[in-house]
N, C-alpha and C positions, 0 to 999 in steps of 0.2 A: 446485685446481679440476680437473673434470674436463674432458680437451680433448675428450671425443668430444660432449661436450653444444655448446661453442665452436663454434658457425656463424651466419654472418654472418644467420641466419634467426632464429636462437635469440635472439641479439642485437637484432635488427628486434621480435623480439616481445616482447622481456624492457623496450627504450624503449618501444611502444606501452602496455604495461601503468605504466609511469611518467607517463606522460599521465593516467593518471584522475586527475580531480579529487578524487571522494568514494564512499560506500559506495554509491548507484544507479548510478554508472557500471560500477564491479566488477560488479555486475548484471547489466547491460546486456551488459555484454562477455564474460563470464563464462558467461553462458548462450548467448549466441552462440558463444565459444569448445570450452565443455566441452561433453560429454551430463550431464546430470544425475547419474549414478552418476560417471562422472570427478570431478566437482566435489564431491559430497557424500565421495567416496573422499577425495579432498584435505583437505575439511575438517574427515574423521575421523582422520585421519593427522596433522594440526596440533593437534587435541583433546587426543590419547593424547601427541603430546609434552605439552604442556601438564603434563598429570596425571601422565606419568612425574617432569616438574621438581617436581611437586608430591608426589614418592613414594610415588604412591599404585601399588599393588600389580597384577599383570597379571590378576587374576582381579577388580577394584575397575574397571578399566581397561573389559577383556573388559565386563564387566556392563553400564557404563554408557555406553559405546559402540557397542556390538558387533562391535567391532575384534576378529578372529581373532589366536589368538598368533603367528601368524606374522609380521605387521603390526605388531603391539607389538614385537615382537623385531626386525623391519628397523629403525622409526622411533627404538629403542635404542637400536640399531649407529648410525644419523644421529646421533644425540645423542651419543657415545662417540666415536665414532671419523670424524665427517664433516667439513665447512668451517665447524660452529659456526651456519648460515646460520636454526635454529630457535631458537637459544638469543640471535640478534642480534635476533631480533623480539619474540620473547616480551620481553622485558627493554625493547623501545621501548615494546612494549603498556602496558607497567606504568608505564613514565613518563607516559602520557597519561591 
């Protein structure tokens, strides 16, 4: 884990996002939280893992996202080398 992320704030925020009930509240909070480009950045960045677990190619990726190689290539390095924390969700997703 990373410690410089660890603050009693990050923590405050990381329980209040535990509190949502369902997908309108993510909404709700989410758009109050984020700008719209933070929030869409996020859920292109969640996309491209996706479709990395699914081998598809950075130019397959690039295309249908419009995730820059750079962004494919950080969200790699998450998948490779991070806490695992994309590859513990994708995997619940598919249980459900």
């Amino acid at each position: 884990m990373n410690k410089k992320i660890k603050t009693p704030e990050v923590e405050k925020l990381f329980k209040g996002i535990l509190c949502l009930e369902n997908v309108e509240e993510c909404y709700d909070f989410f758009e109050d939280i984020c700008t719209i480009n933070e929030l869409l950045s996020l859920s292109q960045r969640f996309d491209v893992a996706s479709m990395l677990r699914e081998k598809k190619t950075y130019l397959e990726i690039a295309d249908k996202t419009g995730a820059s190689t750079a962004t494919i290539s950080r969200v790699n390095r998450s998948l490779n080398y991070g806490n695992d924390g994309y590859d513990m969700v994708l995997e619940r997703l598919k249980e459900q």
